[in-house]
Every structure is written in structure tokens, then in C-alpha cells.
PAFI-938124 format. One record per residue: x, y, z of N, C-alpha, C in turn; residue in three letters. Coordinates in steps of 0.2 Angstrom, whole numbers, padded with zeros to 4 digits. Each point is the difference from the previous one (the first is absolute). Layout:
// PAFI-938124
   n.x   n.y   n.z  ca.x  ca.y  ca.z   c.x   c.y   c.z resn
     X     Y     Z     X     Y     Z     X     Y     Z  ALA
...
// end
This chain:
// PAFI-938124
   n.x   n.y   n.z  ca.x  ca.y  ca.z   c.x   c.y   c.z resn
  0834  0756  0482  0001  0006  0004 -0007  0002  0003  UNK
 -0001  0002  0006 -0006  0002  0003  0000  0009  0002  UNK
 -0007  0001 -0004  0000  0008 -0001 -0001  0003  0008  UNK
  0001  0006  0001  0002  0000  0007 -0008  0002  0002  UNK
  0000 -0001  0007 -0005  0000  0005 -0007  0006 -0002  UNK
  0002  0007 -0001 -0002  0007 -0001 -0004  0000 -0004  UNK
  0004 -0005 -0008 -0003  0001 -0007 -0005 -0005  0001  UNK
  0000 -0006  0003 -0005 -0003  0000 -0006  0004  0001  UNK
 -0001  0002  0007 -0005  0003  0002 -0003  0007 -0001  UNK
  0007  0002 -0006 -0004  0006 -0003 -0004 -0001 -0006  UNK
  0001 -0006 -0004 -0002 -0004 -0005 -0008  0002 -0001  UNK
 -0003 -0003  0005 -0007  0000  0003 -0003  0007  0000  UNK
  0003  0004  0003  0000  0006  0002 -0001  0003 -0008  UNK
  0006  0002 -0003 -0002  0004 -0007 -0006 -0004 -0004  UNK
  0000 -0003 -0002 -0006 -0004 -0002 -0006  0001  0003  UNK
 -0002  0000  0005 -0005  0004  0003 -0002  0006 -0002  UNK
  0007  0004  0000 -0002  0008 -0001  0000  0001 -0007  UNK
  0002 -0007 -0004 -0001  0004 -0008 -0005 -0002 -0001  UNK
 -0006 -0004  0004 -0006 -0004 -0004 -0004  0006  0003  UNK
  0000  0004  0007 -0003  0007  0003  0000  0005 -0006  UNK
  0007  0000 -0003  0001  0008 -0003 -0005 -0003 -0007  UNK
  0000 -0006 -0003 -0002 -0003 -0007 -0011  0002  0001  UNK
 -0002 -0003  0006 -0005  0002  0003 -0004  0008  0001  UNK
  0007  0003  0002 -0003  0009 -0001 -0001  0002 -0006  UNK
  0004 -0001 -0004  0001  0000 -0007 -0007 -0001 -0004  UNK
 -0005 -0004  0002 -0007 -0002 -0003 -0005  0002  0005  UNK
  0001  0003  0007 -0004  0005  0002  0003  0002  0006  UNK
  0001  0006 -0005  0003  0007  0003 -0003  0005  0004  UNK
  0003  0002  0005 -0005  0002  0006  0002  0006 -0002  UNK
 -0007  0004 -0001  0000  0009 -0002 -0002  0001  0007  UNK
  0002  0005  0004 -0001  0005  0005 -0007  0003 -0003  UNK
 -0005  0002  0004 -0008  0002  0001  0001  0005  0005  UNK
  0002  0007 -0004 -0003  0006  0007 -0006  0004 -0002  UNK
 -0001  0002  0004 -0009  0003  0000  0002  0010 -0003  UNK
 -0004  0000 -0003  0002  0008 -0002 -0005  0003  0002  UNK
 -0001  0007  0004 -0005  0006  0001  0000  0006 -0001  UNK
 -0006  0003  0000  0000  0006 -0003 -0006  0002  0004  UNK
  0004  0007  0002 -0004  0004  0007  0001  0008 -0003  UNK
 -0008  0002  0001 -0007 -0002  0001 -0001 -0003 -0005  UNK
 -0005 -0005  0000 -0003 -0003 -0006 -0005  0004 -0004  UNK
 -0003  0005  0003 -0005  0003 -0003  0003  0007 -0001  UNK
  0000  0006 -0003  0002  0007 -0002 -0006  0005 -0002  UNK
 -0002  0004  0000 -0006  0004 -0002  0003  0006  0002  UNK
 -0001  0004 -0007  0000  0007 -0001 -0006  0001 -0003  UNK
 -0002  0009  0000 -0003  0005 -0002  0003  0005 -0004  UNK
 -0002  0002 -0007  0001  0004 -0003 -0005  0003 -0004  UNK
  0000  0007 -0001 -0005  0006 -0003  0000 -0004 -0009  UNK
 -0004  0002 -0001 -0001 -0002 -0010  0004  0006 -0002  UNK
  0005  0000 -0005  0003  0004 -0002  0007  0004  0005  UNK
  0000 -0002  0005  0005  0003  0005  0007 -0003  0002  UNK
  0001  0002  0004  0007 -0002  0002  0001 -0009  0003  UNK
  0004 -0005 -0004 -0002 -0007  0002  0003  0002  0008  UNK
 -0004 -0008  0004  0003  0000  0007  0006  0000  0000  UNK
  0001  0000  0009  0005 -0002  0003  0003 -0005 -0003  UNK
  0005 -0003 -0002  0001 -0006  0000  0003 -0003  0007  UNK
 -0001 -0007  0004 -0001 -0005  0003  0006 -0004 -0002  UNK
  0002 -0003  0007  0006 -0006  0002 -0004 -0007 -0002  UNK
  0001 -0004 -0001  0001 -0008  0001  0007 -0003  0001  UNK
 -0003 -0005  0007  0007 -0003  0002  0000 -0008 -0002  UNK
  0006 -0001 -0004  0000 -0005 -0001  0005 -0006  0004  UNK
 -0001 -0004  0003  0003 -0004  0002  0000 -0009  0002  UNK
  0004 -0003  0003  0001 -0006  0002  0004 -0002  0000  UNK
 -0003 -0010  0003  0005 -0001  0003  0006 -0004 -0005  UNK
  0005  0004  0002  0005 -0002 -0004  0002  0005 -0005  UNK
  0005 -0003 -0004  0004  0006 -0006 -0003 -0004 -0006  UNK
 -0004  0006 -0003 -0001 -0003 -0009 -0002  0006 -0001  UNK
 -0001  0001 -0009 -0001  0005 -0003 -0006 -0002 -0002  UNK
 -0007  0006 -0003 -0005  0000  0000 -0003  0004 -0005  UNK
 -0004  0002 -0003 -0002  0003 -0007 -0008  0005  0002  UNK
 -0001  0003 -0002 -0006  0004  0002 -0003  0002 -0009  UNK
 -0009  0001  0001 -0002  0001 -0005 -0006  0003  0000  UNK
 -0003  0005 -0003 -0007  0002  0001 -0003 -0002 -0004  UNK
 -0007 -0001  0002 -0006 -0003 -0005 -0004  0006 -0003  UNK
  0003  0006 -0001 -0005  0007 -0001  0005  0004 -0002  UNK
  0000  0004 -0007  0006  0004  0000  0002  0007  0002  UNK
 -0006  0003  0006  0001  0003  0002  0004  0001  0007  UNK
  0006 -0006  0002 -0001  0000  0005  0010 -0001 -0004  UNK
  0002  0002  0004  0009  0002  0000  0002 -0004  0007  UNK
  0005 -0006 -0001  0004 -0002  0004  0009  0001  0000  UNK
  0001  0001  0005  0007  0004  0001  0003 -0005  0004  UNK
  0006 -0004  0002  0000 -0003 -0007 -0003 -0006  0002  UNK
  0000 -0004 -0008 -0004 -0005 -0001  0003 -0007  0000  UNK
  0005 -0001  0005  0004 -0005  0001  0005  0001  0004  UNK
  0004 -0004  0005  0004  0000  0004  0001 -0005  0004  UNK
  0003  0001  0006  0001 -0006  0005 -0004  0005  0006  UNK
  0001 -0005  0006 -0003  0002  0005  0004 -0001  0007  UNK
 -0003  0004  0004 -0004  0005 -0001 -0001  0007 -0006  UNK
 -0007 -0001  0000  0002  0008 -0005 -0007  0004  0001  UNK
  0001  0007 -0003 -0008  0004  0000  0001  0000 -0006  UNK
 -0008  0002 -0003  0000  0000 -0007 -0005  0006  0001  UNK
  0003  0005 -0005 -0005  0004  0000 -0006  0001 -0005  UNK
 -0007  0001  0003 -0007  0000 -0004 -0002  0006 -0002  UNK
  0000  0001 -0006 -0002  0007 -0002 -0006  0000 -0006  UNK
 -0008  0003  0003 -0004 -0001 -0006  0001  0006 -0005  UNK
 -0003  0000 -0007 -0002  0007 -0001 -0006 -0002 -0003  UNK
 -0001  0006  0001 -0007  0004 -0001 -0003  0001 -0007  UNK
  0004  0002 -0003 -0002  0001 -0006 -0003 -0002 -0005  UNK
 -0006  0004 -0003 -0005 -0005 -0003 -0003 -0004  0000  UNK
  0000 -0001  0009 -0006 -0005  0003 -0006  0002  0001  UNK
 -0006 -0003 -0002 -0006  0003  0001 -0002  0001  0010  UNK
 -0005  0004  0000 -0002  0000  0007 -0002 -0006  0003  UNK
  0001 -0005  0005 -0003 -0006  0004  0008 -0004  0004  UNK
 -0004 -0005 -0002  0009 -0005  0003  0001 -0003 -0001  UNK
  0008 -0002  0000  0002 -0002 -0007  0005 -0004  0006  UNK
  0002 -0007 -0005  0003 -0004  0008  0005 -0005 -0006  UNK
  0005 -0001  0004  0005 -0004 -0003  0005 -0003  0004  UNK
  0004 -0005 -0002  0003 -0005  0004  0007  0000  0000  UNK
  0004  0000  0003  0007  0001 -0002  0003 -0009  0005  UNK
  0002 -0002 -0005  0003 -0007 -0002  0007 -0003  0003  UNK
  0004  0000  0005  0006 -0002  0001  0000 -0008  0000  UNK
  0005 -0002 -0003  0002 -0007 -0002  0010 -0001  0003  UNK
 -0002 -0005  0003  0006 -0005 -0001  0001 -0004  0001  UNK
  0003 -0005 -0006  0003 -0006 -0001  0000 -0005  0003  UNK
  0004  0003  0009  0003 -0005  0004 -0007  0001  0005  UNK
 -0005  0003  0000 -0003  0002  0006 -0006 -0005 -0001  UNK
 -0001 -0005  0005 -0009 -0004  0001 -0006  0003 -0002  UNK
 -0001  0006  0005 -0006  0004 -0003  0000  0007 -0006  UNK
  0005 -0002 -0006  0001  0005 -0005 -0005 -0001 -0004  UNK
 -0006  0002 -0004  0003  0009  0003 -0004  0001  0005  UNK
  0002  0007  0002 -0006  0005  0007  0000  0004 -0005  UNK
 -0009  0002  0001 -0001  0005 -0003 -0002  0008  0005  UNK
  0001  0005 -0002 -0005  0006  0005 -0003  0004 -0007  UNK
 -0007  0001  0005 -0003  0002 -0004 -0001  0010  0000  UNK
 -0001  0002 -0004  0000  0008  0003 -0005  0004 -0005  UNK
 -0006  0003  0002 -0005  0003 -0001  0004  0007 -0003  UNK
 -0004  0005 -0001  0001  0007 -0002 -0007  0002 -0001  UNK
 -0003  0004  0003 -0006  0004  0001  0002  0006 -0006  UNK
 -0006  0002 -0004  0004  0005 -0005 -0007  0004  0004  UNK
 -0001  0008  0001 -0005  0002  0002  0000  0007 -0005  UNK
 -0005  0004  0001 -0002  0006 -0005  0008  0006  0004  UNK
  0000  0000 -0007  0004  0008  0003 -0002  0004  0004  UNK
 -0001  0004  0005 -0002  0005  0003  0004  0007 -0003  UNK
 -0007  0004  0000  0000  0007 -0002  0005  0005  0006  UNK
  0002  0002 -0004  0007  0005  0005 -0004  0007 -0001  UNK
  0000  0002  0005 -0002  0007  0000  0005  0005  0003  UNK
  0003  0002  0002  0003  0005  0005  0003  0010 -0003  UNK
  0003  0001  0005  0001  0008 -0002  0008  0002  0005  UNK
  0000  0004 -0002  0009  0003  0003 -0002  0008  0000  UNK
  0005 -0001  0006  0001  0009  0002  0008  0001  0000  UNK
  0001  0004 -0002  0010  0001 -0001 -0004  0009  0002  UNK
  0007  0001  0008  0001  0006  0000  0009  0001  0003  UNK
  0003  0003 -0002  0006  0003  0000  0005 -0008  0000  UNK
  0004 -0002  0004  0001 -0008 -0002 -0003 -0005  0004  UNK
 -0008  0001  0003 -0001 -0007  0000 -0007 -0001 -0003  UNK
 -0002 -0005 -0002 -0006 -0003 -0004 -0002 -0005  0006  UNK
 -0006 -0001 -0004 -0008 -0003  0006 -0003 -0003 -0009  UNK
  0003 -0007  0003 -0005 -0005 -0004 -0005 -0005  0003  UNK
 -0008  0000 -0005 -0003 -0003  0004 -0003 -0004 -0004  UNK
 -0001 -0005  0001 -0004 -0006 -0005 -0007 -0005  0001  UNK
 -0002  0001 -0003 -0007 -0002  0001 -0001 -0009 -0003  UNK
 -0001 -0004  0003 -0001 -0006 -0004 -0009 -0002  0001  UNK
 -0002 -0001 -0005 -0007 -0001  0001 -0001 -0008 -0003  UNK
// end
């Protein structure tokens, strides 16, 4: 009996694609996207003993969808949060507390897996300067007050 026409010439056909899928199998193509992080530099000022800064955005993103981890090299420096997908903002927040006076500088570390260039790092300063002497005075009469403050 003669196999029909079809099966012959599909014969060729799947055997081609199993020796393809047997070949992927021993080197497997891992997608490569690029991760960023914007601005790459951050710099705050804060008084020695006072109120920590502002905290600061970082945006993290690329091309493509994957998940990514963030890290500081200083432990005065608070990331919010320290992992996600992207696009994301991560918020940077330093404190201040029991830093000496000068400048104190740290790196904060995103990594990912699937990303070429992982990790990216940004870097971010903090200026600690002297407290400044507060001087002021107030006048309160009937309901209104007059406050006035002197920064030396």
C-alpha cells in the first residue's frame, strides 16, 4: 500500500522542526533589555541634627517588561519601594541622624536578571552642614500675632 502524497512530504517537514526545537533546547535565547534610572545623580542638604531632607523620585525604567530589585550601599538612605516592574518611581529618602558634619555619599544599586546593562547604579550625596542659631521674637495683641525669625 502506498502512504498518501501529504504524509510524505510532511515527514521531512516535522523532523526538521524537531531537530529546531532539540537545538533551542541547548541554546536558549534569553531576551536582553536595557534597564534605567533617571537622574542618575541625587544630592540633598541637611542641617546636623535637624530635620532630614526632602525626599526625591527615581525613575526606573526599560525596554521591555521585567522585574528589578534596588539596594543601598549606606544605611542611611531609605528606598521605597526596593523592587518592582517597570516602569516605576522609587522613592529616596536620606536621614540625617548622627551624621557627622561634611559629605557623605552613597550608591543605591538596581539590578535585573533579564537586563544587559544590570546593574545601574545612582549615586547620591548629602551635605550635612552646622545647625544654624535661631533667634526670633513675637508680638500677640488682641487676635493677631507677628512672628519674626532671625536665621544667623
Amino acid at each position: 500500500m502506498r502512504a498518501p502524497t501529504l504524509l510524505l512530504r510532511a515527514a521531512p517537514l516535522a523532523l526538521g522542526l524537531a531537530a529546531l526545537a532539540a537545538m533551542c533546547d541547548h541554546n536558549p535565547v534569553t531576551p536582553r533589555y536595557r534597564l534605567s534610572v533617571e537622574p542618575d545623580t541625587l544630592a540633598f542638604t541637611a542641617r546636623q541634627g535637624g530635620l532630614p531632607p526632602i525626599a526625591r523620585y527615581l525613575t526606573v525604567s526599560g525596554t521591555g517588561l521585567f522585574e528589578w530589585t534596588a539596594e543601598a550601599d549606606v544605611p542611611w538612605l531609605a528606598l521605597s519601594p526596593a523592587g518592582g516592574g517597570v516602569p516605576q518611581g522609587v522613592v529616596v529618602a536620606p536621614d540625617n541622624q548622627g551624621l557627622l558634619l561634611g559629605t557623605h555619599r552613597g550608591v543605591v544599586s538596581f539590578a535585573a536578571p533579564s537586563a544587559s546593562n544590570s546593574p545601574v547604579r545612582a549615586v547620591v550625596r548629602l551635605d550635612i552642614v552646622a545647625q544654624a542659631p535661631l533667634a526670633g521674637r513675637w508680638l500677640a495683641a488682641g487676635n493677631a500675632a507677628v512672628l519674626s525669625l532671625d536665621l544667623r
